[in-house]
C-alpha positions as CSV (number, residue, x, y, z in Angstrom):
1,X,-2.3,72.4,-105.0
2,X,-5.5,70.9,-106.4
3,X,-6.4,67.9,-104.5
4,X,-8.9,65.2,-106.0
5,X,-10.0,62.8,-102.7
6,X,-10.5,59.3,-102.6
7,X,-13.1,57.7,-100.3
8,X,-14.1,53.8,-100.3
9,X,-18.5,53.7,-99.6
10,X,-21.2,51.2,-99.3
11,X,-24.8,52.4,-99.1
12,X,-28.1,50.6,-99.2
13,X,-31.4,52.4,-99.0
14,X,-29.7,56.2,-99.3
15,X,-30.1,58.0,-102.2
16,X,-29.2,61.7,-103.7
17,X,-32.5,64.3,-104.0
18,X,-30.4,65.9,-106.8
19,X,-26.8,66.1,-107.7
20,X,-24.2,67.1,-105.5
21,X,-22.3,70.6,-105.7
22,X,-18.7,70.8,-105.4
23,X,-15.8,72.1,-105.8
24,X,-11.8,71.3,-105.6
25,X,-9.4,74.2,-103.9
26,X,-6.2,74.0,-102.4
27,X,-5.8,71.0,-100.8
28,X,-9.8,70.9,-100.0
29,X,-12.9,69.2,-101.7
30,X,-15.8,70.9,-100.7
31,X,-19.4,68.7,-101.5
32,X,-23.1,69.3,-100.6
33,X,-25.1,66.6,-100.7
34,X,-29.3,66.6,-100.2
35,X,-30.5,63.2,-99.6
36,X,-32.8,61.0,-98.2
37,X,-32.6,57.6,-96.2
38,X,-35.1,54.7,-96.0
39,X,-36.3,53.3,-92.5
40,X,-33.0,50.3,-91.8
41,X,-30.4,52.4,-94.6
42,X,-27.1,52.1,-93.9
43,X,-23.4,53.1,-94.9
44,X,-19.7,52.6,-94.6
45,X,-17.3,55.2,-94.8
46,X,-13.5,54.9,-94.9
47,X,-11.2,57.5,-96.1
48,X,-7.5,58.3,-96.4
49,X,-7.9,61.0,-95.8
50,X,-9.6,63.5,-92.7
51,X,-12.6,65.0,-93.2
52,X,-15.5,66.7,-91.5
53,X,-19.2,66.2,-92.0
54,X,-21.6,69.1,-91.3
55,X,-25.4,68.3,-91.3
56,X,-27.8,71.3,-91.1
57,X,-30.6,69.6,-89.3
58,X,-30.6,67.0,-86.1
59,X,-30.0,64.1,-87.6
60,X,-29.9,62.4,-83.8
61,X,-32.7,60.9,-83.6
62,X,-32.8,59.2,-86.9
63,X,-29.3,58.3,-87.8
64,X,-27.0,56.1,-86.1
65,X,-23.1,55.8,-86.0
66,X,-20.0,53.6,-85.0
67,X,-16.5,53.4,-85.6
68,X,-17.1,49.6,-85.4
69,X,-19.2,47.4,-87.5
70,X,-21.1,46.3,-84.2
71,X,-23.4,49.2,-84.1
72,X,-25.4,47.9,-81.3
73,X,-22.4,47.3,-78.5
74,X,-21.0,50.7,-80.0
75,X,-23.5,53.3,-81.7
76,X,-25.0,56.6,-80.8
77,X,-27.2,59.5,-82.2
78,X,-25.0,61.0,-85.1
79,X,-23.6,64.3,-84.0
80,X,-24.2,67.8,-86.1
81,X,-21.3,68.1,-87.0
82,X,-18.4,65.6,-86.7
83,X,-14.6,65.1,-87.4
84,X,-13.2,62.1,-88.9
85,X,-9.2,61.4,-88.9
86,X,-8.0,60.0,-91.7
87,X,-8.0,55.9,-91.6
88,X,-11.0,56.1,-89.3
89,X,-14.2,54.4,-90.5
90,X,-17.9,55.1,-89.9
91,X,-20.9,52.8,-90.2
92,X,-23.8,54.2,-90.2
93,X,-27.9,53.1,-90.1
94,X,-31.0,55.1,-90.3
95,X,-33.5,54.1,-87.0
96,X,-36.6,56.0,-89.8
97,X,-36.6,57.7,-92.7
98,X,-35.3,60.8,-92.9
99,X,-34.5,63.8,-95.7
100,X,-31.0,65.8,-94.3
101,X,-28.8,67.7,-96.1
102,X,-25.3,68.0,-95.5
103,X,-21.4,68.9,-96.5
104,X,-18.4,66.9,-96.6
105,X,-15.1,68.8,-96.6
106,X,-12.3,66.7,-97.7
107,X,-9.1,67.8,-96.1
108,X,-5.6,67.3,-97.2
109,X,-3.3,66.5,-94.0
110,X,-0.8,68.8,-95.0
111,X,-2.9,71.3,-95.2
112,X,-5.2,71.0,-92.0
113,X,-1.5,71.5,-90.2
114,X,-1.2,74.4,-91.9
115,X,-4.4,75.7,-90.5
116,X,-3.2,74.3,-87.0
117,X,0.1,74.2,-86.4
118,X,0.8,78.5,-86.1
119,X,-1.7,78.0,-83.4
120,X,-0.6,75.4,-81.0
121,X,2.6,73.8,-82.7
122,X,3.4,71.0,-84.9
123,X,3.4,68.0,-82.1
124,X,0.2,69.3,-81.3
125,X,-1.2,69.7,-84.4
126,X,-0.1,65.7,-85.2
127,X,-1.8,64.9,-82.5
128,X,-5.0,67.0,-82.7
129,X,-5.3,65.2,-86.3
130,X,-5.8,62.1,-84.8
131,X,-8.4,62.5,-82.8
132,X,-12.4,62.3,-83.6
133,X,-14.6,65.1,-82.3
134,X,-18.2,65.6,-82.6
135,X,-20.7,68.7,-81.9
136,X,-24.3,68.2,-81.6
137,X,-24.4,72.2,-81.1
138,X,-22.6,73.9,-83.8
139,X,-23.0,77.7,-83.0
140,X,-21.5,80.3,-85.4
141,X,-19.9,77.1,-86.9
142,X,-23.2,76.6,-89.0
143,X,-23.3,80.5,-90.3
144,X,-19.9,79.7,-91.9
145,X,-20.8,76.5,-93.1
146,X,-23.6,77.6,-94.8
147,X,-21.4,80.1,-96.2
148,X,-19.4,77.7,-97.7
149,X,-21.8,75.6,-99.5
150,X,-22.8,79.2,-101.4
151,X,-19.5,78.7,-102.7
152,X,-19.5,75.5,-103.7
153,X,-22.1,76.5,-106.9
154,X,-20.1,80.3,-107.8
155,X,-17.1,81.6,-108.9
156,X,-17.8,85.2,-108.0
157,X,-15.0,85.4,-105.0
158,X,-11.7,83.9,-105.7
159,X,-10.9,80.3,-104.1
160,X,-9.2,81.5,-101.6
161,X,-12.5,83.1,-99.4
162,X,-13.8,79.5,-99.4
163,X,-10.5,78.0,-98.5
164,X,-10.6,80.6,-95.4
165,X,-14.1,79.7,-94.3
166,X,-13.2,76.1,-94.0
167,X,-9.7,76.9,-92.2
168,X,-11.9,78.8,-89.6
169,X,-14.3,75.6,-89.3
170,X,-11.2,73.4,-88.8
171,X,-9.7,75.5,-86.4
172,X,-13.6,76.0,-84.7
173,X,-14.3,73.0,-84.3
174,X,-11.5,71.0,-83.4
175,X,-11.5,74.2,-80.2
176,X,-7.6,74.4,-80.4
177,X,-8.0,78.0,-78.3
178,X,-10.6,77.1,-76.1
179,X,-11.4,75.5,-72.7
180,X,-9.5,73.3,-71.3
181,X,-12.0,71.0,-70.2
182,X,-13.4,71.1,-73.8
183,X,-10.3,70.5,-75.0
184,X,-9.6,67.5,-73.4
185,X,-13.4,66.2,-74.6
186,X,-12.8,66.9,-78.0
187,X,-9.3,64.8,-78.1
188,X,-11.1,61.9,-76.6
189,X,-11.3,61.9,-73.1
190,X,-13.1,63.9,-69.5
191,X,-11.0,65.6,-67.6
192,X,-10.5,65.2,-63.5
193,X,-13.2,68.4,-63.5
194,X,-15.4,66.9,-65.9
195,X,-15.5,63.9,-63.4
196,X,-15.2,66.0,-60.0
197,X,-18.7,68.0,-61.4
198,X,-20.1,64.2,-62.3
199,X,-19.3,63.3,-58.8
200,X,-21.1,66.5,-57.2
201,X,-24.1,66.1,-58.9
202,X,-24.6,62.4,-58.3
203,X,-24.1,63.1,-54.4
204,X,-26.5,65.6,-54.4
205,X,-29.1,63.7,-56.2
206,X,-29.1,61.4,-53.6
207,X,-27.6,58.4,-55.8
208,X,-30.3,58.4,-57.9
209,X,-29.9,57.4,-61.5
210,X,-28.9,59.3,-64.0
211,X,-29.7,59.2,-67.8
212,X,-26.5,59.9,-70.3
213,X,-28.7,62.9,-71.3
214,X,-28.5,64.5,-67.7
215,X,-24.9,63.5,-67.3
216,X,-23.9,64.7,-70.7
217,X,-25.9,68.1,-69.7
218,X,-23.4,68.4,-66.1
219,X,-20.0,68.3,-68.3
220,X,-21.8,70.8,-71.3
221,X,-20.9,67.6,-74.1
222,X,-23.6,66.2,-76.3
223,X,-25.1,63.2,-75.2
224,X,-23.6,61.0,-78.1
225,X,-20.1,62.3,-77.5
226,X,-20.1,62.2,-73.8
227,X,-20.8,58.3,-74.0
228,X,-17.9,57.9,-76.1
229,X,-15.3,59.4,-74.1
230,X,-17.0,58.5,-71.1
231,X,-16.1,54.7,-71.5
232,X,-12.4,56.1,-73.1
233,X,-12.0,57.5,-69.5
234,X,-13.2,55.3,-66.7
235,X,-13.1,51.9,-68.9
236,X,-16.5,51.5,-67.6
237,X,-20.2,52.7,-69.0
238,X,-22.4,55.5,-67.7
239,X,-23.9,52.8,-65.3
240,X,-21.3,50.8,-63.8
241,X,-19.6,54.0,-62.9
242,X,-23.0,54.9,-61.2
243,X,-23.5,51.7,-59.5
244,X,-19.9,51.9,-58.0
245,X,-20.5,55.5,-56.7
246,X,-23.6,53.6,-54.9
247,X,-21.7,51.3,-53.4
248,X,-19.8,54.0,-52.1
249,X,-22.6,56.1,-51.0
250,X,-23.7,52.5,-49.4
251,X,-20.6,51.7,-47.2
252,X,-20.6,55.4,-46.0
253,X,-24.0,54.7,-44.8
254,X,-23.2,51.7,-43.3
255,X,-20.0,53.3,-41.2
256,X,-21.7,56.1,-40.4
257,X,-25.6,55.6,-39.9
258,X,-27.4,52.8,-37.9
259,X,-29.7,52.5,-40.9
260,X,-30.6,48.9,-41.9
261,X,-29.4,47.4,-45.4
262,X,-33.2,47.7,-46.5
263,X,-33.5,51.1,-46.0
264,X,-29.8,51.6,-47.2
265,X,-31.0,50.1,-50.7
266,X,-34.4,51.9,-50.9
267,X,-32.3,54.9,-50.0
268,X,-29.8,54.6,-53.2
269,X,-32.7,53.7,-55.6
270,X,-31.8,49.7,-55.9
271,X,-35.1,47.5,-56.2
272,X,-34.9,45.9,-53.2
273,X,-32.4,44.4,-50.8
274,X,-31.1,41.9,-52.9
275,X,-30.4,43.8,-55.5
276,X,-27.8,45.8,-53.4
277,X,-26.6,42.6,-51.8
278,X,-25.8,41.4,-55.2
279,X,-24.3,44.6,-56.7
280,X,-22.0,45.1,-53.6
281,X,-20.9,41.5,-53.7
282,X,-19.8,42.3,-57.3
283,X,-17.7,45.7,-55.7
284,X,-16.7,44.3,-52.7
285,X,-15.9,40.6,-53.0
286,X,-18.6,40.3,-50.0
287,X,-21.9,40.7,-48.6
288,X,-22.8,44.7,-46.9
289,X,-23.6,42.6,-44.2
290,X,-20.4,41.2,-43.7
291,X,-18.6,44.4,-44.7
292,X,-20.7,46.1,-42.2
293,X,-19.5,44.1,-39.1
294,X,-15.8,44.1,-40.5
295,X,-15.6,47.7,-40.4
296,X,-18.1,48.8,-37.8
297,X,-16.5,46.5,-35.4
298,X,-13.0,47.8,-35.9
């Protein structure tokens, strides 16, 4: 079928280098775009469609993205590549300016399920569809990509080589054979490993902080993504699940050392004894030293 898509934008301070190449297949728009965006551009995005973006540089440090309108509650370095579900919309602003090329493959639904569906089923496939993923590493995903935009400006080969190459990006990066683990990052959340290895690591550090960076690095995610379905997991950010793994760490001390709250806090990394006091109060519904006599006395 030969699919024309439809996608409502707003852009201020982005503009083309030189005019995009594309082409229409089956069910499949294919465009490369090289561009530029000034210091404080932005965009909307919102299609009916899902699509996938594929940038061939990091464009991390210099673009930022949300599926809100609130970018600063909600945004984070924009992922190499990304996949959007149809309905879903992206705002986007440019922290410096910054020249990027990328492609945008327009997918029909129907036929992203036919891609998907031999593979893991039709429920499956739904459901897959209706969940974002990004990749800030995109392996042999870029070779085919690149691949694709060569046929975007020829009609040597017959449609249906670049209609493959794109089937094998859907089904690459949406990671429908892979680990499990990854799996269950890709649709949107960590799983009880991701959080187990999360755990480890903090304990060994001592309860020092962590940065999303070396967290993200633990669980093998990107750190952009990793925030996302951090929150979509716990219900609580980066920190506040640290700061309740100290208070933890902090009332294990206090059962099972004769260490003083002072040294407790210096121990954990909070600023000073205060700071803990007020941080446990916030946990516990009470002072470490009243929780210390409670359960020390018992």
């Amino acid at each position: 079928m030969t699919y024309l898509h439809s996608m409502q934008t707003k852009i201020e301070g982005i503009q083309a280098l030189r005019p995009p190449t594309w082409r229409s297949m089956n069910g499949i728009v294919g465009v490369h775009w090289e561009a530029e965006g000034q210091a404080g551009a932005s965009g909307y995005y919102l299609s009916p469609d899902p699509r996938i973006v594929f940038f061939f540089d990091d464009v991390s440090p210099h673009i930022r993205v949300s599926h809100t309108p609130d970018l600063q509650r909600s945004e984070r370095g924009m992922a190499r590549v990304i996949y959007v579900p149809a309905g879903t919309p992206l705002w986007t602003s440019f922290t410096s300016r910054h020249r990027f090329s990328h492609l945008d493959l327009h997918l029909h639904r129907d036929r992203v399920l036919r891609y998907i569906a031999p593979a893991i089923g039709s429920s499956a496939a739904r459901t897959a569809l209706k969940q974002p993923v990004e990749i800030q590493d995109p392996g042999p995903l870029a070779a085919l990509a690149g691949l694709v935009v060569n046929e975007l400006s020829t009609d040597v080969r017959h449609t249906a080589f670049a209609e493959n190459l794109v089937g094998s990006i859907v089904t690459g990066l949406l990671d429908l054979k892979g680990d499990p683990d990854k799996n269950s990052a890709g649709l949107g959340r960590l799983t009880q490993a991701h959080l187990n290895r999360l755990s480890a690591h903090f304990a060994n550090c001592g309860g020092r902080p962590l940065s999303i960076r070396e967290m993200a690095d633990v669980v093998g995610l990107s750190e952009s993504w990793f925030a996302t379905v951090f929150r979509q997991t716990t219900d609580m950010t980066p920190l506040q699940w640290q700061l309740s793994r100290r208070i933890e760490m902090a009332r294990a001390l206090m059962v099972e050392t004769e260490m003083s709250i002072a040294e407790i806090s210096a121990q954990l990394g909070f600023s000073d004894q205060a700071h803990l006091t007020k941080v446990f109060r916030r946990f516990a519904g009470e002072t470490p030293a009243v929780w210390r006599r409670k359960h020390t006395s018992e």
